[in-house]
PyMOL Python script that loads the backbone (N, CA, C, O; Angstrom):
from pymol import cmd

cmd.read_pdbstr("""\
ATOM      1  N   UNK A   1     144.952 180.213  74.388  1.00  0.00           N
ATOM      2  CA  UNK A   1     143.775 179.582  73.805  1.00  0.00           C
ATOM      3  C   UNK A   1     143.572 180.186  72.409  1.00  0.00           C
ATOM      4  O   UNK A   1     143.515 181.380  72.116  1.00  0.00           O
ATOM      5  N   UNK A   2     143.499 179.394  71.818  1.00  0.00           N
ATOM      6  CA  UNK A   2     143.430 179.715  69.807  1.00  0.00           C
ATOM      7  C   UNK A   2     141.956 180.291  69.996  1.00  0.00           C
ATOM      8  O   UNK A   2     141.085 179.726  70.657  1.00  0.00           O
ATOM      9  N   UNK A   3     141.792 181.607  69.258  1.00  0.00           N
ATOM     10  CA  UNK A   3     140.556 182.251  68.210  1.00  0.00           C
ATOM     11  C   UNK A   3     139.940 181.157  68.335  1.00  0.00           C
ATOM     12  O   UNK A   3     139.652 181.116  69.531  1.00  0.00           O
ATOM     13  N   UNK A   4     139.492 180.084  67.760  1.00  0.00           N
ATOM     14  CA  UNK A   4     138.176 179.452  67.459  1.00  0.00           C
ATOM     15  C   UNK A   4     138.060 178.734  68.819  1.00  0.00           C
ATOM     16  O   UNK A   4     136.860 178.918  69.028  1.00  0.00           O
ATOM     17  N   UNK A   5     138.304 178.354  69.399  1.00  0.00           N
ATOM     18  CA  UNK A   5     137.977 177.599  70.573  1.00  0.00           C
ATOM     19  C   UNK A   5     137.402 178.711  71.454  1.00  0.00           C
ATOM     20  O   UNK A   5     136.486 178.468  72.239  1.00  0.00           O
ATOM     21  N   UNK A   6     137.867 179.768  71.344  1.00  0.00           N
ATOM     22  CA  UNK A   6     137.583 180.852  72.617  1.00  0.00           C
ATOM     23  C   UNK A   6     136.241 181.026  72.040  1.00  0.00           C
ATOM     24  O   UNK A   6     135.269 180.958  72.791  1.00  0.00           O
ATOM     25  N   UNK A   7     136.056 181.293  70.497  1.00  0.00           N
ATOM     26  CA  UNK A   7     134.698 181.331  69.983  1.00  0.00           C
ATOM     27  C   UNK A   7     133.049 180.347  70.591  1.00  0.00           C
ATOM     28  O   UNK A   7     131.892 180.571  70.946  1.00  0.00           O
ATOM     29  N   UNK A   8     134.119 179.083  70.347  1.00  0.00           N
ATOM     30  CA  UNK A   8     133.152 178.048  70.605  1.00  0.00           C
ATOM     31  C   UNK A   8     132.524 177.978  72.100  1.00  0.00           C
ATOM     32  O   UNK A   8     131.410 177.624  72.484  1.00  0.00           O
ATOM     33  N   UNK A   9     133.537 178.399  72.718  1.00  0.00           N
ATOM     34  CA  UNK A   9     133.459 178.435  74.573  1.00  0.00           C
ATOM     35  C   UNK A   9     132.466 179.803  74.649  1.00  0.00           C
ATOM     36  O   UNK A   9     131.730 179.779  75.636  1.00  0.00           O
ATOM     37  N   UNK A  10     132.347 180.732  73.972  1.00  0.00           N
ATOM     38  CA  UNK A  10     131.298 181.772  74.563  1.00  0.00           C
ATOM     39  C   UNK A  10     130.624 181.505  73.652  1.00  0.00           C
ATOM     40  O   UNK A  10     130.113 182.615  73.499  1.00  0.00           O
ATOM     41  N   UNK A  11     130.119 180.794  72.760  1.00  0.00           N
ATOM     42  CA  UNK A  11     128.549 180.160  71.890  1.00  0.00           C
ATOM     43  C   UNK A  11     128.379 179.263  73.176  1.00  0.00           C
ATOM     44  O   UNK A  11     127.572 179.760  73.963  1.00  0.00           O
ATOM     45  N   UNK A  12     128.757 178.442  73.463  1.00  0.00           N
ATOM     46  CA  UNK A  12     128.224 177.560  73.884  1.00  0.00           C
ATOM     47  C   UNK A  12     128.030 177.695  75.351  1.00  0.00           C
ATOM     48  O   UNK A  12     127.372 176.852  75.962  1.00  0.00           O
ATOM     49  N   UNK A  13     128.687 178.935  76.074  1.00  0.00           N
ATOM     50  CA  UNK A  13     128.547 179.686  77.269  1.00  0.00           C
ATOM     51  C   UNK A  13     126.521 180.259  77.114  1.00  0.00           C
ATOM     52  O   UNK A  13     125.515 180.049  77.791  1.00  0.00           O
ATOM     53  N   UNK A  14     126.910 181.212  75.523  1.00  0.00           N
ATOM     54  CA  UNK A  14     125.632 181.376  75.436  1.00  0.00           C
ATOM     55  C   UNK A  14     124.037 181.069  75.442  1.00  0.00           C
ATOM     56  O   UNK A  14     122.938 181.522  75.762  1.00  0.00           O
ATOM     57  N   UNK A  15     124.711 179.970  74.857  1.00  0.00           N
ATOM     58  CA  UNK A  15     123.127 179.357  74.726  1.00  0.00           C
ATOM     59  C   UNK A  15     122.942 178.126  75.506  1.00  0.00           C
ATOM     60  O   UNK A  15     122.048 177.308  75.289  1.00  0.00           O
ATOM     61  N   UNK A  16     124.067 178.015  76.668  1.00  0.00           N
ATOM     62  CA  UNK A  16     123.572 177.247  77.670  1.00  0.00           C
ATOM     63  C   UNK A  16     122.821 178.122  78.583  1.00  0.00           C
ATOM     64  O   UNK A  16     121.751 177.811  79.106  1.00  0.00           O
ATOM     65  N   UNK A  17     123.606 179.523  78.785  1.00  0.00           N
ATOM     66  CA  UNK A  17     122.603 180.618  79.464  1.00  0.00           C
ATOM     67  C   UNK A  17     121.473 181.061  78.945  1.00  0.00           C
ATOM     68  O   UNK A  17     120.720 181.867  79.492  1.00  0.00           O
ATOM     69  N   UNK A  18     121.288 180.454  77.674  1.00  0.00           N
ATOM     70  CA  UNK A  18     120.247 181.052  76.960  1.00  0.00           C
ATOM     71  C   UNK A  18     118.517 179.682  77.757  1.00  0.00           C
ATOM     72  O   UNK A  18     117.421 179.955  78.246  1.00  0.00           O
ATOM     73  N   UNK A  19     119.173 178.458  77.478  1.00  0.00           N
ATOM     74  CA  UNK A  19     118.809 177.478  77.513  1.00  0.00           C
ATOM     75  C   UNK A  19     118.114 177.342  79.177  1.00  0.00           C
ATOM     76  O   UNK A  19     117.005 176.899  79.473  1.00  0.00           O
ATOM     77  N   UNK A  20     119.132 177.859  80.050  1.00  0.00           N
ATOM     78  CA  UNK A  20     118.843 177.844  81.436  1.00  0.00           C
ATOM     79  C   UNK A  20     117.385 178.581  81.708  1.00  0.00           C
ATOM     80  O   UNK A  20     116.285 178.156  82.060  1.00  0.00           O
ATOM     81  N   UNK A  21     118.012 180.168  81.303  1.00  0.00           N
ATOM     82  CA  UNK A  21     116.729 181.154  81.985  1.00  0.00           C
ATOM     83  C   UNK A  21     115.371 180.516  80.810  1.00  0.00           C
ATOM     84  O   UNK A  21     114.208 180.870  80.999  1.00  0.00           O
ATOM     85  N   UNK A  22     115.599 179.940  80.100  1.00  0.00           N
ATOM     86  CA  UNK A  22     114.137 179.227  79.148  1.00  0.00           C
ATOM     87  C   UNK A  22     113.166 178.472  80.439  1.00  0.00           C
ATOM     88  O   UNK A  22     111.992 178.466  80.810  1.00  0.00           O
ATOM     89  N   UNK A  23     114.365 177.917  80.798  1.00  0.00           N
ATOM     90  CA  UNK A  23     113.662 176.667  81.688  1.00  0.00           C
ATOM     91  C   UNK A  23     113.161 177.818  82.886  1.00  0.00           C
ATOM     92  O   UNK A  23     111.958 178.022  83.050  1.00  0.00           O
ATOM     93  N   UNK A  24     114.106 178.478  83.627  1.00  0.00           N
ATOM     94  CA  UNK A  24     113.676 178.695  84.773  1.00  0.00           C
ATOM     95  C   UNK A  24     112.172 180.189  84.158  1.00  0.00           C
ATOM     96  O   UNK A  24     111.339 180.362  85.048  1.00  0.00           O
ATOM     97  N   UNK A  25     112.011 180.770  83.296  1.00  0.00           N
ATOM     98  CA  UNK A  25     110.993 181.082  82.772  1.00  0.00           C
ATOM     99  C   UNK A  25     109.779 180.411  82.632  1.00  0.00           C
ATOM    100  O   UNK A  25     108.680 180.782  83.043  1.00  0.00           O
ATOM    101  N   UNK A  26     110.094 179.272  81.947  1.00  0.00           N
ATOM    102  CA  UNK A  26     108.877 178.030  82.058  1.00  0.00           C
ATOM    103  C   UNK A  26     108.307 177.731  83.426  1.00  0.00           C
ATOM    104  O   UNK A  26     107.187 178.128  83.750  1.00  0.00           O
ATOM    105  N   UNK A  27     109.101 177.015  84.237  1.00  0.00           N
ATOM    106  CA  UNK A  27     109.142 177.063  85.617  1.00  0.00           C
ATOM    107  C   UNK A  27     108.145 178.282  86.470  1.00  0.00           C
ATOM    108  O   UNK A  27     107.198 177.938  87.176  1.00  0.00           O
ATOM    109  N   UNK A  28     108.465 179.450  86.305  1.00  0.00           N
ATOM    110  CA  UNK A  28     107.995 180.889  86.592  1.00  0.00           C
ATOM    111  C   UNK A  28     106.623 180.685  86.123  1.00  0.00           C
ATOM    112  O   UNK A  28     105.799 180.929  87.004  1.00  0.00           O
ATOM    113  N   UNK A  29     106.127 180.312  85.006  1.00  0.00           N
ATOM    114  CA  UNK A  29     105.255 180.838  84.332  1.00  0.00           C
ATOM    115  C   UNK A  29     104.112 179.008  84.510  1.00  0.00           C
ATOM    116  O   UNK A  29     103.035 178.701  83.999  1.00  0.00           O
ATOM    117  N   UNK A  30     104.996 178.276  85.402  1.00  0.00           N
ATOM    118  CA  UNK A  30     103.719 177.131  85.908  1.00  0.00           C
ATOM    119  C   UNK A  30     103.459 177.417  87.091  1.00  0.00           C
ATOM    120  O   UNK A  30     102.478 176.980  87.692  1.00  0.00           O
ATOM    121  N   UNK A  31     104.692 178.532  87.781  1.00  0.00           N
ATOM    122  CA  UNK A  31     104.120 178.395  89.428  1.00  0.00           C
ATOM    123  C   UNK A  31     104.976 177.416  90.242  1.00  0.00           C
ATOM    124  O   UNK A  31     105.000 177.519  91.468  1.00  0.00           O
ATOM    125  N   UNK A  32     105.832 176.263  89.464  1.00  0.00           N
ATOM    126  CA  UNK A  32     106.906 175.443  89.825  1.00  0.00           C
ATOM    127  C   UNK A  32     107.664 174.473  89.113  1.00  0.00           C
ATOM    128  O   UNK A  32     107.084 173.819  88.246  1.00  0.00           O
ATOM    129  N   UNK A  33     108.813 174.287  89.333  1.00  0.00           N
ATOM    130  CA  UNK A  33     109.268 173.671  89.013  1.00  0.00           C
ATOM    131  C   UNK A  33     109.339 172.119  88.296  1.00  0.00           C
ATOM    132  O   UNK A  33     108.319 171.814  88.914  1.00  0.00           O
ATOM    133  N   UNK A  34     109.580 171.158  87.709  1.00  0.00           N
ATOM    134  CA  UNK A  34     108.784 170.458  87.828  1.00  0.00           C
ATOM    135  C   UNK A  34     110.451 168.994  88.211  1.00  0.00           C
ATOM    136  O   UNK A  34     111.408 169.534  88.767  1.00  0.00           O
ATOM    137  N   UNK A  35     110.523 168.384  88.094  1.00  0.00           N
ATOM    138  CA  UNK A  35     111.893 167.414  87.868  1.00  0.00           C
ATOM    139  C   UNK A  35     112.304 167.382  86.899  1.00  0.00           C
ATOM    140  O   UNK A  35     113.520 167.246  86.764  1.00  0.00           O
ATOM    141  N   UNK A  36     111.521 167.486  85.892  1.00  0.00           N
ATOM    142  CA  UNK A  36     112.291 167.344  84.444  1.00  0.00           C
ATOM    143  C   UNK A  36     113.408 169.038  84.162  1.00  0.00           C
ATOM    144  O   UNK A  36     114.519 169.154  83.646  1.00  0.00           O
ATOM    145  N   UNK A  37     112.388 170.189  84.827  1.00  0.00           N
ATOM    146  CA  UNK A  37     112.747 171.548  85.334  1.00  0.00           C
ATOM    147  C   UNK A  37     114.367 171.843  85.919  1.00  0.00           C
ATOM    148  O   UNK A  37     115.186 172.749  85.765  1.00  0.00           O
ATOM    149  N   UNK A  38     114.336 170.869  86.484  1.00  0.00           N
ATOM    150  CA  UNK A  38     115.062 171.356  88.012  1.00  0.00           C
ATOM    151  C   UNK A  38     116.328 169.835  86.706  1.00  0.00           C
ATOM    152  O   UNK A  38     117.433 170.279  87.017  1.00  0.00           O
ATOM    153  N   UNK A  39     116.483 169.265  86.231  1.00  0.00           N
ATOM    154  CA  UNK A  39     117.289 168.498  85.698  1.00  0.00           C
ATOM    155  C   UNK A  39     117.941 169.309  84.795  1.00  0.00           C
ATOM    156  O   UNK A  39     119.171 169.333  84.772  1.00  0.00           O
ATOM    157  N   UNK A  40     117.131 170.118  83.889  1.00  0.00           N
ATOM    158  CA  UNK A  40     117.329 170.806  82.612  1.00  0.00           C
ATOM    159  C   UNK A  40     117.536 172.154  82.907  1.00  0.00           C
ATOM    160  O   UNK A  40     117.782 172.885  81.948  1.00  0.00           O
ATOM    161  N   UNK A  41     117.487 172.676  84.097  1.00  0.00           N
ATOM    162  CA  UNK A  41     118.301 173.985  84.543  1.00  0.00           C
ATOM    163  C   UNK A  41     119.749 173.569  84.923  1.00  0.00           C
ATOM    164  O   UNK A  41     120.773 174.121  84.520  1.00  0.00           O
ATOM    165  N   UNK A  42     119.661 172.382  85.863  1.00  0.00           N
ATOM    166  CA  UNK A  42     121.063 172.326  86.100  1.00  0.00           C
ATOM    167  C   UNK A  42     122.264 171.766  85.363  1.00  0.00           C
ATOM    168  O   UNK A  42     123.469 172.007  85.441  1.00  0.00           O
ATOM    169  N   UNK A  43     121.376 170.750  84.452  1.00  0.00           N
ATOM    170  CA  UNK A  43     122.142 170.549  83.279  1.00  0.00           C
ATOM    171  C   UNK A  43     123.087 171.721  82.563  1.00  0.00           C
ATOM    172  O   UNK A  43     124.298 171.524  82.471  1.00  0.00           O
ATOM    173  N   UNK A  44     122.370 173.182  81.965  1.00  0.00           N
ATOM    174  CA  UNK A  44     122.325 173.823  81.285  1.00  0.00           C
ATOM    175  C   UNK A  44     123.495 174.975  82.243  1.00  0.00           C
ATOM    176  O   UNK A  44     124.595 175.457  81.971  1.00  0.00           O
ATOM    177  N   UNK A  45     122.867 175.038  83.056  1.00  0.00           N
ATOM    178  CA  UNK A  45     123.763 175.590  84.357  1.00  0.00           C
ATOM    179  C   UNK A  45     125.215 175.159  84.546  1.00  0.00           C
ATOM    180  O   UNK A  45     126.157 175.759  85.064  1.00  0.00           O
ATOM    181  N   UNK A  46     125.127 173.814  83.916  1.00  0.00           N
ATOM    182  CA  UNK A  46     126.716 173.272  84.240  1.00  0.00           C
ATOM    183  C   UNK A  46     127.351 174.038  82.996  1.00  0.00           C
ATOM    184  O   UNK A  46     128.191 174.924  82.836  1.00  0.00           O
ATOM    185  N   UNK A  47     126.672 173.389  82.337  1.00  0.00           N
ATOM    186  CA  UNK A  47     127.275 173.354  80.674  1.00  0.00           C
ATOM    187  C   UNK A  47     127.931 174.944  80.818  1.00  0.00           C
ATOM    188  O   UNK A  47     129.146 175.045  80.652  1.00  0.00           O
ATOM    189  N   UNK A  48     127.105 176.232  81.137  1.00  0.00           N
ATOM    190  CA  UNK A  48     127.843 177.658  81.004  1.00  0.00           C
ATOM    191  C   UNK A  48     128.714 177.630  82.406  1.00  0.00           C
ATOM    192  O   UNK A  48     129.721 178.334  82.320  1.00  0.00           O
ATOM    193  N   UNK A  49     128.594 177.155  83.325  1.00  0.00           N
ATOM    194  CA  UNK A  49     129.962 177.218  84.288  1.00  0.00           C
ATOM    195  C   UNK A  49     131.097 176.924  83.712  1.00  0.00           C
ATOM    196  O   UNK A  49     131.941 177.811  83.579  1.00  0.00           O
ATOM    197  N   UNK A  50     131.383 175.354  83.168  1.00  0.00           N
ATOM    198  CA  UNK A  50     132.198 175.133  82.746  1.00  0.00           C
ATOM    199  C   UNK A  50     132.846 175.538  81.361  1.00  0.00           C
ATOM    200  O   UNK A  50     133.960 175.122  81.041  1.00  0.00           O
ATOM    201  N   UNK A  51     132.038 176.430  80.501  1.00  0.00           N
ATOM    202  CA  UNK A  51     132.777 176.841  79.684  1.00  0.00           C
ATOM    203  C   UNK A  51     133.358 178.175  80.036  1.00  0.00           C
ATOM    204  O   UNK A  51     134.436 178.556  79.579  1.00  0.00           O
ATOM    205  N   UNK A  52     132.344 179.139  81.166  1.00  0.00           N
ATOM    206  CA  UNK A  52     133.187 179.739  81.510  1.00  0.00           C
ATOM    207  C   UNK A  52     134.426 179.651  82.273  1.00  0.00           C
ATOM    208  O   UNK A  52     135.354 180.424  82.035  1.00  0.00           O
ATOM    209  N   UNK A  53     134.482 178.936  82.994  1.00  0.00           N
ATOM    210  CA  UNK A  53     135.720 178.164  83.916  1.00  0.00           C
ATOM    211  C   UNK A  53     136.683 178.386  82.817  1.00  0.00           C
ATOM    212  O   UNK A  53     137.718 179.027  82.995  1.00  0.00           O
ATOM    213  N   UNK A  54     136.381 177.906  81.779  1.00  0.00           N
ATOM    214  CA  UNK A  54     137.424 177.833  81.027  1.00  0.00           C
ATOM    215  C   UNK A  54     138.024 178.934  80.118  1.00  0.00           C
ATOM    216  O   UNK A  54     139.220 178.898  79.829  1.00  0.00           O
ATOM    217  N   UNK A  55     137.234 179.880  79.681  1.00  0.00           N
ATOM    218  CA  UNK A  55     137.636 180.867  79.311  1.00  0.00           C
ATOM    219  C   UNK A  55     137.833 181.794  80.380  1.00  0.00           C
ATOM    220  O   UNK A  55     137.832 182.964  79.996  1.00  0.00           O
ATOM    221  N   UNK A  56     138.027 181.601  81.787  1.00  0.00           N
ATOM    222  CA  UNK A  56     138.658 182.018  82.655  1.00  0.00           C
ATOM    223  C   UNK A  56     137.871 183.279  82.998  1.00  0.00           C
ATOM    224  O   UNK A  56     138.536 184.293  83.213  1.00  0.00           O
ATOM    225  N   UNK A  57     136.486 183.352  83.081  1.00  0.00           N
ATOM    226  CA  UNK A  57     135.652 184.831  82.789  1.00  0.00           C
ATOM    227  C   UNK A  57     134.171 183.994  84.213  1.00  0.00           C
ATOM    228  O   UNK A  57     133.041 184.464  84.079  1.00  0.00           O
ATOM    229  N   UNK A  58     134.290 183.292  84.945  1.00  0.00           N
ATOM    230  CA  UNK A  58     133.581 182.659  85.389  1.00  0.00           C
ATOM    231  C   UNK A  58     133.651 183.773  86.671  1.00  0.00           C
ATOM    232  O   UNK A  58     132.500 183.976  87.058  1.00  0.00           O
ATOM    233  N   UNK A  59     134.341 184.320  87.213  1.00  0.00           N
ATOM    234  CA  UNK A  59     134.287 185.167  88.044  1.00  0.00           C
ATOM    235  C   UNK A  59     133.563 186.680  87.921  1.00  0.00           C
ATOM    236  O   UNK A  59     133.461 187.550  88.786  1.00  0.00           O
ATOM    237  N   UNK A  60     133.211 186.674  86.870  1.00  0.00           N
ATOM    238  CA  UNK A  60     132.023 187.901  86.306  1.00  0.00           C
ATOM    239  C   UNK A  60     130.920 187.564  86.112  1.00  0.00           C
ATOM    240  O   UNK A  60     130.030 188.397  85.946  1.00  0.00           O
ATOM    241  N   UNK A  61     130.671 186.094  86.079  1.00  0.00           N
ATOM    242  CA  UNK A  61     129.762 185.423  86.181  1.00  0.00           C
ATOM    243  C   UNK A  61     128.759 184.941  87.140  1.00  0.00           C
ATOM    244  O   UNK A  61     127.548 184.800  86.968  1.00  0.00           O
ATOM    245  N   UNK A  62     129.535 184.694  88.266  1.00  0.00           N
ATOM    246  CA  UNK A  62     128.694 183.897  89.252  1.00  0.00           C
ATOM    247  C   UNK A  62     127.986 184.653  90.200  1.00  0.00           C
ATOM    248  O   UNK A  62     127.063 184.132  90.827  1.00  0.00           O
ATOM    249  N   UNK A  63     128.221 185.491  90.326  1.00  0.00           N
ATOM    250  CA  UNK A  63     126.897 186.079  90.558  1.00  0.00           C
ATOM    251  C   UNK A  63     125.540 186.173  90.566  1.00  0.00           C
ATOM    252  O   UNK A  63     124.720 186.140  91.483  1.00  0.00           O
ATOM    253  N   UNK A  64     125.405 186.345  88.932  1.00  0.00           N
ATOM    254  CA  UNK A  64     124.282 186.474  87.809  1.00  0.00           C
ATOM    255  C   UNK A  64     123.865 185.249  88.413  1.00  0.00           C
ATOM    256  O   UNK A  64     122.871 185.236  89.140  1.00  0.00           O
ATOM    257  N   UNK A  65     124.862 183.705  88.067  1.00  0.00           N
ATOM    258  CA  UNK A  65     124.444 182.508  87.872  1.00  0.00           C
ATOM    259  C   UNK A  65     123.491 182.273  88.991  1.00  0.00           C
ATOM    260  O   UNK A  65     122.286 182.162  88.765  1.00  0.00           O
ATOM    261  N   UNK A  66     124.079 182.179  90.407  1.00  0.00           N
ATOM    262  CA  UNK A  66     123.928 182.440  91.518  1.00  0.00           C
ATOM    263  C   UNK A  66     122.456 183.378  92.149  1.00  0.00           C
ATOM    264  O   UNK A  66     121.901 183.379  93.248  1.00  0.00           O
ATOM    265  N   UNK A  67     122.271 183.901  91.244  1.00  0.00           N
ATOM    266  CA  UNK A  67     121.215 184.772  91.568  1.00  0.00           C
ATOM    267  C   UNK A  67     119.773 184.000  90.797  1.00  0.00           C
ATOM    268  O   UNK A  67     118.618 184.417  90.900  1.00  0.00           O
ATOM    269  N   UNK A  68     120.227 182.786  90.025  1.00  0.00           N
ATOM    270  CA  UNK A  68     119.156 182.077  89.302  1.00  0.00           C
ATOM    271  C   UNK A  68     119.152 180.959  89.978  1.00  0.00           C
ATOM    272  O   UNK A  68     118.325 180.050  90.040  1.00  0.00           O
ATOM    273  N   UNK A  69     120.118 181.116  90.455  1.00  0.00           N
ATOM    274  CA  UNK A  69     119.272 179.222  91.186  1.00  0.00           C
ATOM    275  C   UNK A  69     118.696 179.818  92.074  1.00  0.00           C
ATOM    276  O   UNK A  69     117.517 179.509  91.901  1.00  0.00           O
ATOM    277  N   UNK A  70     118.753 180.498  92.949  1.00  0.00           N
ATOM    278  CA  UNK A  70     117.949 181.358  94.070  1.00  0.00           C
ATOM    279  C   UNK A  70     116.967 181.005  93.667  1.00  0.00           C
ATOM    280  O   UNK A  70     116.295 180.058  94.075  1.00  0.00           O
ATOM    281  N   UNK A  71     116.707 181.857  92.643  1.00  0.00           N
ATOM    282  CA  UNK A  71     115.281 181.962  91.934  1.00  0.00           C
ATOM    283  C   UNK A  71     114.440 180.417  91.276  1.00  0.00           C
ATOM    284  O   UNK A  71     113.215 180.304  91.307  1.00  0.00           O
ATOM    285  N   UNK A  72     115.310 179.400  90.745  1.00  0.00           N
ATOM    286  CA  UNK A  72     114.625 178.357  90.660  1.00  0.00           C
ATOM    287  C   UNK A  72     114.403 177.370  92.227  1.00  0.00           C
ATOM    288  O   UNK A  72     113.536 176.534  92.481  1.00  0.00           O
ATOM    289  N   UNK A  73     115.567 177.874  93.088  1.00  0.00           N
ATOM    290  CA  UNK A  73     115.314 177.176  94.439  1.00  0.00           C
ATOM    291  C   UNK A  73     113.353 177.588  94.884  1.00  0.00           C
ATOM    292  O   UNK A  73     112.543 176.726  95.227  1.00  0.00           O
ATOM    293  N   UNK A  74     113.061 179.020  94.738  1.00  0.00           N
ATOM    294  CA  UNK A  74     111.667 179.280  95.447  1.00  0.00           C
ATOM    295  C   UNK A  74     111.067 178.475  94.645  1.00  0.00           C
ATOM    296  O   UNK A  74     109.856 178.282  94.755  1.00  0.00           O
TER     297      UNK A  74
END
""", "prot")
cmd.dss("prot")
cmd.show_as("cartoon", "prot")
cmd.util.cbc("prot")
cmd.orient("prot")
């Protein structure tokens, strides 16, 4: 995998994780979730799986990930 692509795959790893815990913060901070919530976590949720998938680093990951849907599931 070429330098700039590997770049682009952990920006965009980032600030889908960045993007996620926003929502599930928001979420936290109404008391629940709402649909638009629960669309725009998992949206955002995909988006950093699959870039990690791809930079092959998704297994240091899922955990963490894993430990946030928990948390948007309550």
């Amino acid at each position: 995998m070429d330098t700039v692509l590997r770049q682009d795959l952990i920006d965009l790893a980032l600030r889908a994780t960045d993007a996620y815990l926003g929502v599930e913060k928001h979420a936290q901070q109404n008391g629940f979730a709402t649909q638009q919530d629960i669309h725009d976590f998992t949206f955002y949720l995909s988006k950093a799986h699959d870039a990690l998938t791809q930079l092959d680093d998704i297994d240091n990951h899922a955990e963490y990930m894993q430990s946030h849907v928990q948390i948007m599931a309550k």
